[in-house]
C-alpha positions as a Markdown table, in Angstrom:
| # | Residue | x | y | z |
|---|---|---|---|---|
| 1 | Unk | 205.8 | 54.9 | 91.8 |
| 2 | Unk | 207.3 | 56.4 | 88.4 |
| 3 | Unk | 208.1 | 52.3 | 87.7 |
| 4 | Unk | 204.6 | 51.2 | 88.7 |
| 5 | Unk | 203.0 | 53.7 | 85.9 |
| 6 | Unk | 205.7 | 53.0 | 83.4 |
| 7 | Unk | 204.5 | 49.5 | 83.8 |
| 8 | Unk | 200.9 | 49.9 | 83.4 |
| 9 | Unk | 201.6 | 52.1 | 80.1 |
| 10 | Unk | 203.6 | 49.4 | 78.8 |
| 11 | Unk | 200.7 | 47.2 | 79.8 |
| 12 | Unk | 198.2 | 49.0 | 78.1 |
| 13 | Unk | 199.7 | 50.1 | 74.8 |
| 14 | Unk | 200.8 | 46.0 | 74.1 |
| 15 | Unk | 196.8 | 45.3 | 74.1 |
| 16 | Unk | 195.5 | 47.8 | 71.9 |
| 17 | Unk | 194.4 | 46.8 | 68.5 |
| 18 | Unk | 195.1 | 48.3 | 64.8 |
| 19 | Unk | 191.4 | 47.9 | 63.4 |
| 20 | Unk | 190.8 | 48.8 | 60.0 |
| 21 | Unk | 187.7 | 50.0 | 58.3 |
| 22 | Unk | 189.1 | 51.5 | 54.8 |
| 23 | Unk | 187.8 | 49.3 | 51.4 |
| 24 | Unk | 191.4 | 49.2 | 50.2 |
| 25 | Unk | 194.6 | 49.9 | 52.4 |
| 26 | Unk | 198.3 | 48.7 | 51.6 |
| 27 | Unk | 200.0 | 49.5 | 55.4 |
| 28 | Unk | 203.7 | 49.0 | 54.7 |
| 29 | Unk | 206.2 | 47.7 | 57.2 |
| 30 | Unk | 209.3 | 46.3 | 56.8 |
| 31 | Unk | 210.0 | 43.0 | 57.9 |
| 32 | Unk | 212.7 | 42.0 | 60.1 |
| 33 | Unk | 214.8 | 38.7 | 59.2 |
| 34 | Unk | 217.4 | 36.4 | 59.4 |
| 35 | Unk | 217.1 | 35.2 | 55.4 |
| 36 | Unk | 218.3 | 37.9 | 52.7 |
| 37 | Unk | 217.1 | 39.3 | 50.9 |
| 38 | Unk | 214.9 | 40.7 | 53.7 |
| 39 | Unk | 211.1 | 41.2 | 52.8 |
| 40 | Unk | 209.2 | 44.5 | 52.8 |
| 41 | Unk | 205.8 | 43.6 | 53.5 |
| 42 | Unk | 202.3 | 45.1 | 54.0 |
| 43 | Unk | 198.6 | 44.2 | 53.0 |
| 44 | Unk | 195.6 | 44.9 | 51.5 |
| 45 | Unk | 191.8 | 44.8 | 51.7 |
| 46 | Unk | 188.9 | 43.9 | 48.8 |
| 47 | Unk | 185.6 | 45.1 | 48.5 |
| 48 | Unk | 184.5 | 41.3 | 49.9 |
| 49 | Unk | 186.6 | 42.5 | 52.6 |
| 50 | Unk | 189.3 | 40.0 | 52.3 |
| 51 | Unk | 193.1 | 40.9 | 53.9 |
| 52 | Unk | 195.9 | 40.1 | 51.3 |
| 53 | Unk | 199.6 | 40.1 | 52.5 |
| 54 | Unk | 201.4 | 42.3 | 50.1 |
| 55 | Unk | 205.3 | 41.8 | 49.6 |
| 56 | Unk | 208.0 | 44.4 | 47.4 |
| 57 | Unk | 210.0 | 42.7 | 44.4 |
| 58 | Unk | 212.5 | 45.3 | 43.4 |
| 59 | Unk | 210.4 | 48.4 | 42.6 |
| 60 | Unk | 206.6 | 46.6 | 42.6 |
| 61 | Unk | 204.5 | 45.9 | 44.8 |
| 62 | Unk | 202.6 | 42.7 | 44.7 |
| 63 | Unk | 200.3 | 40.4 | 46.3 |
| 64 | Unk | 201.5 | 37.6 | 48.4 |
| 65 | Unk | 198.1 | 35.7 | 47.9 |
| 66 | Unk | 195.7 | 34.6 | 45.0 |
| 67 | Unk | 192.8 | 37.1 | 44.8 |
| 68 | Unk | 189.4 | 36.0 | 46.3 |
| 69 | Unk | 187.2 | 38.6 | 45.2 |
| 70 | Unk | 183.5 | 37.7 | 44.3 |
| 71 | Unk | 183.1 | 41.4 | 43.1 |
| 72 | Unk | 184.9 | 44.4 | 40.8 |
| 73 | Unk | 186.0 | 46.9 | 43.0 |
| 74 | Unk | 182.9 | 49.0 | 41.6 |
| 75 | Unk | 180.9 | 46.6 | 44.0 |
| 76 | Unk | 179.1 | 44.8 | 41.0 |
| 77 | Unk | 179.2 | 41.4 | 40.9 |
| 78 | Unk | 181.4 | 39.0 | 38.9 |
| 79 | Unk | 179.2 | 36.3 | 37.4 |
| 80 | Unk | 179.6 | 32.4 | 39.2 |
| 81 | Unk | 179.7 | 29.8 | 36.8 |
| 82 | Unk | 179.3 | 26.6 | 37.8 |
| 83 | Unk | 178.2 | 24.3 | 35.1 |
| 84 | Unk | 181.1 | 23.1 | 32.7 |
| 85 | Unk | 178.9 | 24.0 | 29.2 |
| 86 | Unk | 178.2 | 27.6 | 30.0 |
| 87 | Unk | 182.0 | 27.6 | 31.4 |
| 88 | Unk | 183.5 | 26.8 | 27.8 |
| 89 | Unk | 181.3 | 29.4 | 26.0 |
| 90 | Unk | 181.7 | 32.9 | 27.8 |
| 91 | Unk | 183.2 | 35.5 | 26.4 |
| 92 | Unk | 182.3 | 37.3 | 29.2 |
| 93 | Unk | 183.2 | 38.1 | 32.8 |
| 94 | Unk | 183.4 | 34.5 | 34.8 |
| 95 | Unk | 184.7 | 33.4 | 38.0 |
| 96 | Unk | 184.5 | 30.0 | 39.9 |
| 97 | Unk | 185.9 | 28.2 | 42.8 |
| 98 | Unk | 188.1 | 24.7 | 42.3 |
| 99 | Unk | 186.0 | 21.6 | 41.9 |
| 100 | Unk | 183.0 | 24.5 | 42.5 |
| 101 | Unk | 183.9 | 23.6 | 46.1 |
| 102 | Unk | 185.1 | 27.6 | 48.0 |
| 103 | Unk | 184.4 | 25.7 | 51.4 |
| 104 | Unk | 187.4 | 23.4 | 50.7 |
| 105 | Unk | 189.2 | 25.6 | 48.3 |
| 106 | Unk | 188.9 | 29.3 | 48.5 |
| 107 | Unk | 191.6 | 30.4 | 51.9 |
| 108 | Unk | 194.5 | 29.1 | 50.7 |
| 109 | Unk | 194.1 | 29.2 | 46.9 |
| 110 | Unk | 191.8 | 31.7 | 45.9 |
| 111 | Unk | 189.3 | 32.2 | 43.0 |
| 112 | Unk | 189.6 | 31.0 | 39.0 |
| 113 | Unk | 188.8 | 33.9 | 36.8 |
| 114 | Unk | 188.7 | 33.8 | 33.2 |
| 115 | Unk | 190.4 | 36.4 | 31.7 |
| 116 | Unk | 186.8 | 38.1 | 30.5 |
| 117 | Unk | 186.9 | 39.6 | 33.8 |
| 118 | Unk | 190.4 | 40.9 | 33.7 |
| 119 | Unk | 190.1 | 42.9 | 30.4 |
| 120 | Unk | 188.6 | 46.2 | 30.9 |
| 121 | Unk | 187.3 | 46.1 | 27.1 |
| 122 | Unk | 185.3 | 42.5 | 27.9 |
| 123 | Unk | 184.1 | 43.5 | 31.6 |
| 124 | Unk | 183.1 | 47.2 | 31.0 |
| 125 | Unk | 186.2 | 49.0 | 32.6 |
| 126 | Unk | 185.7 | 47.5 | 35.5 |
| 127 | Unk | 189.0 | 46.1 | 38.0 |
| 128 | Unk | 188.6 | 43.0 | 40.3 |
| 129 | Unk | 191.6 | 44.4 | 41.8 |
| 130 | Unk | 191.4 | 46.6 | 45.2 |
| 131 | Unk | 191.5 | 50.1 | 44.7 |
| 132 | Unk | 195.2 | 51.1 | 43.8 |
| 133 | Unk | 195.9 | 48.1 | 42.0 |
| 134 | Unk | 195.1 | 46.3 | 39.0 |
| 135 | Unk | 196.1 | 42.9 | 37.1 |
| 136 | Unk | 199.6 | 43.0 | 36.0 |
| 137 | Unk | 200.3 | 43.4 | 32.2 |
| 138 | Unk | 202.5 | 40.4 | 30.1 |
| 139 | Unk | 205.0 | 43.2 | 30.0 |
| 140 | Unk | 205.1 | 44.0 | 34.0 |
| 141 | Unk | 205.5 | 39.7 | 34.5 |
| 142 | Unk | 208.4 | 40.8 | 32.2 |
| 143 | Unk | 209.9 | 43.2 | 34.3 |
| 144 | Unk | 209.4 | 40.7 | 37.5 |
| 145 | Unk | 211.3 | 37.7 | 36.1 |
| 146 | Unk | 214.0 | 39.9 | 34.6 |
| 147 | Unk | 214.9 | 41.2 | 38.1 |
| 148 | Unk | 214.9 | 37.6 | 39.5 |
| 149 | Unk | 217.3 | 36.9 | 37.4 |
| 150 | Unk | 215.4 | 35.4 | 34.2 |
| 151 | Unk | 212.6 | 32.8 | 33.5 |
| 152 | Unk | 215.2 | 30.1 | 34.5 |
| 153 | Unk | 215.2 | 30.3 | 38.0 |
| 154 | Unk | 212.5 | 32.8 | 38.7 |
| 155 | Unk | 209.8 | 30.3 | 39.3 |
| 156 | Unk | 212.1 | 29.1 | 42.2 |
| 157 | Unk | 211.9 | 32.1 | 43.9 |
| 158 | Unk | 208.4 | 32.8 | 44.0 |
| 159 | Unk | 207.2 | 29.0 | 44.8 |
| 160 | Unk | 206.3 | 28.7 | 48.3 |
| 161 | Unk | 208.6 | 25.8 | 49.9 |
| 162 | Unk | 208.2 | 22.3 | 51.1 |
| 163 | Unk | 205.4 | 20.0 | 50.0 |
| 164 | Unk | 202.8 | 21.0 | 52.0 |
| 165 | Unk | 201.1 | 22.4 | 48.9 |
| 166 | Unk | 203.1 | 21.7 | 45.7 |
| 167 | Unk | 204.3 | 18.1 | 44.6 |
| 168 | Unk | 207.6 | 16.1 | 45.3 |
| 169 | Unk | 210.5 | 17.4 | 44.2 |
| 170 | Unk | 209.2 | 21.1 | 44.4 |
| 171 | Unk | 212.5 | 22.0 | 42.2 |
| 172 | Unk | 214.4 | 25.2 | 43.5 |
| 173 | Unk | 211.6 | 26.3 | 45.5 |
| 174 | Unk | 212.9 | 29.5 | 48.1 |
| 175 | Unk | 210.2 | 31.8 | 48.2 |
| 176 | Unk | 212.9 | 34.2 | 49.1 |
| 177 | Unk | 210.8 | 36.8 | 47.6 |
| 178 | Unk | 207.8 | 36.2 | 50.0 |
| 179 | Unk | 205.3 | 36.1 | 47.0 |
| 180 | Unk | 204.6 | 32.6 | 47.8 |
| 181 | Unk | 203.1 | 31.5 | 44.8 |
| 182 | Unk | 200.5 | 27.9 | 45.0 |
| 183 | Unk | 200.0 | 25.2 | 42.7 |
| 184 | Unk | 196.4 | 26.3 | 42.5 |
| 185 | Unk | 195.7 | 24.3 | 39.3 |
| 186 | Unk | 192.9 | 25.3 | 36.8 |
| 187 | Unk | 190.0 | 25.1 | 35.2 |
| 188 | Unk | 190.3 | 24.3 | 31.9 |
| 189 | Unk | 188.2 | 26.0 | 28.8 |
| 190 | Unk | 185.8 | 22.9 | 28.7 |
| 191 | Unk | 185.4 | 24.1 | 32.4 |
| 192 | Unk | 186.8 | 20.5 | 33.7 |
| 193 | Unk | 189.2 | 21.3 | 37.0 |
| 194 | Unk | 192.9 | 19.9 | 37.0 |
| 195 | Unk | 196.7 | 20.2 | 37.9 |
| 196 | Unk | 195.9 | 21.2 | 41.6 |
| 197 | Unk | 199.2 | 20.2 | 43.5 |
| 198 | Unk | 201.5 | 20.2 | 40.2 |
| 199 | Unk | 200.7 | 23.5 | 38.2 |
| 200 | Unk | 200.1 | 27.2 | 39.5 |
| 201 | Unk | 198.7 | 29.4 | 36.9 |
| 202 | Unk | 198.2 | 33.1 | 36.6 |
| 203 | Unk | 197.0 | 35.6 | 34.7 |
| 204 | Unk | 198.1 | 38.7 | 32.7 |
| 205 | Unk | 195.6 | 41.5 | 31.4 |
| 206 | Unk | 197.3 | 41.4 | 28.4 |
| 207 | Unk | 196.2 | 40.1 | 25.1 |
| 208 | Unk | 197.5 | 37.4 | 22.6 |
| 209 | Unk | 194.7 | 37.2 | 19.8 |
| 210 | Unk | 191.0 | 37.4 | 20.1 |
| 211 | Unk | 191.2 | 33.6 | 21.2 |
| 212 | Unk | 193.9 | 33.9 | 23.6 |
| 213 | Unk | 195.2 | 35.9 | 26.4 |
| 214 | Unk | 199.1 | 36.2 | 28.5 |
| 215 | Unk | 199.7 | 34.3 | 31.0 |
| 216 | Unk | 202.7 | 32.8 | 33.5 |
| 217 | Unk | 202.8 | 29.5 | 35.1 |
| 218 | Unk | 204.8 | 28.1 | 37.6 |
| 219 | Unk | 205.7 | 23.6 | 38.1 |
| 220 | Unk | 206.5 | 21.5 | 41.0 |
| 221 | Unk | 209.1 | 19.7 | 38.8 |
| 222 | Unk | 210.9 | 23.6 | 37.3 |
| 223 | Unk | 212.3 | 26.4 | 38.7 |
| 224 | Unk | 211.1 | 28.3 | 35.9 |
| 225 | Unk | 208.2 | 31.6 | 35.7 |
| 226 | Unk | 206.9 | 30.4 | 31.5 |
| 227 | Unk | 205.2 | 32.4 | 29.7 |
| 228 | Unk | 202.9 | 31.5 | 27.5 |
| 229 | Unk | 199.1 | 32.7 | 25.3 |
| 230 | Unk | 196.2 | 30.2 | 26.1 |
| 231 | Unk | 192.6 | 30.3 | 26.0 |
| 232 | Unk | 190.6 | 33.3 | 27.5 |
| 233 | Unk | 188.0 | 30.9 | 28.5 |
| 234 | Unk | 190.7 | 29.1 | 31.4 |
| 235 | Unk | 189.9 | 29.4 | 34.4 |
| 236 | Unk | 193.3 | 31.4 | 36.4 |
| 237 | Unk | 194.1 | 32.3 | 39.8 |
| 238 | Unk | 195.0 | 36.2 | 39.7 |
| 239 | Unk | 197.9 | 38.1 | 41.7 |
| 240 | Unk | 197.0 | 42.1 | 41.3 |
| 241 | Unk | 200.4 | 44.7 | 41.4 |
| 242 | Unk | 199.9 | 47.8 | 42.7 |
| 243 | Unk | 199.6 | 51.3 | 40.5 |
């Protein structure tokens, strides 16, 4: 009899569900594997309501996914721009979908924001970034490529593997940090989308000049994380890093 209820208890407990109804929770968990380093991994919720897997790089805490977000985490919405002309003249708050196509585009690579909406001077203080997070600084990229090692071979090991994504070669690609970064292309300044497949870009809230803004990219043909200034009116994906 005592085996019979131990049974049923075991039974029971291996259906039940986690649900989850908070705006914005990281649940952290480490995760078991055979690779080292091994990952520490959790996940987090938008105001859309879209889950992000979140992974630990030394001491920060980072997404594991491009943002989706059609909204601040105020609830107001971030503008869609669509037409290439009013694209290349905002100097405000702008987001957009790849080829204007979220159907095809949106679950694996995200949205394109232009960095407007990432500046809390440009959008009004506002955050696309979940509650608890917030769009990492030039400076905090910094810290990131200097504990993988330097901008040499940090790019390697945030690139997700294989070619299911990026192009042929995919040079040095490990992912070993689990942040699994896409070559999610752009859209350029004169609002035309390119370099899907070959180029990953991503944003930094920090500012170059009053024409440009920080950014990192990542190639299929480098193992590098660059670093470079270009036009706040490009169209990035954006990976928030938790307060």
């Amino acid at each position: 009899m005592a085996l019979i209820t131990c049974l049923l208890f075991l039974i029971f407990t291996s259906c039940q569900k986690d649900e989850f109804n908070q705006d914005s929770i990281s649940d952290i968990s480490p995760l078991a594997s055979s690779k080292k380093p091994t990952a520490t991994v959790g996940k987090v919720k938008d105001v859309d309501g879209n889950w992000y897997k979140t992974v630990k790089i030394g001491e920060q805490w980072w997404m594991a996914e491009n943002l989706k977000t059609t909204r601040f985490n105020d609830r107001t919405y971030i503008p869609l721009v669509t037409e290439n002309s009013i694209w290349e003249t905002l100097t405000t708050p702008g987001y957009c979908w790849f080829n204007n196509d979220e159907a095809t585009y949106k679950a694996t690579y995200g949205a394109m924001y232009n960095w407007f909406s990432l500046n809390a001077t440009s959008n009004g203080g506002k955050n696309v970034c979940p509650t608890g997070w917030h769009v990492p600084t030039d400076a905090e990229w910094t810290t990131l490529t200097s504990y993988l090692g330097g901008e040499e071979v940090a790019g390697g090991k945030l690139k997700e593997t294989g070619t299911t994504h990026w192009f042929s070669p995919n040079t040095g690609a490990t992912n070993e940090t689990g942040f699994t970064a896409l070559p999610s292309g752009l859209r350029g300044y004169d609002g035309v989308c390119y370099a899907l497949g070959s180029y990953g870009y991503l944003w930094s809230s920090s500012e170059s000049s009053a024409t440009y803004g920080f950014y990192r990219y990542l190639v299929f043909n480098y193992s590098n994380l660059f670093g470079n200034p270009n036009f706040k009116q490009n169209g990035f994906a954006v990976r928030c890093l938790k307060d």
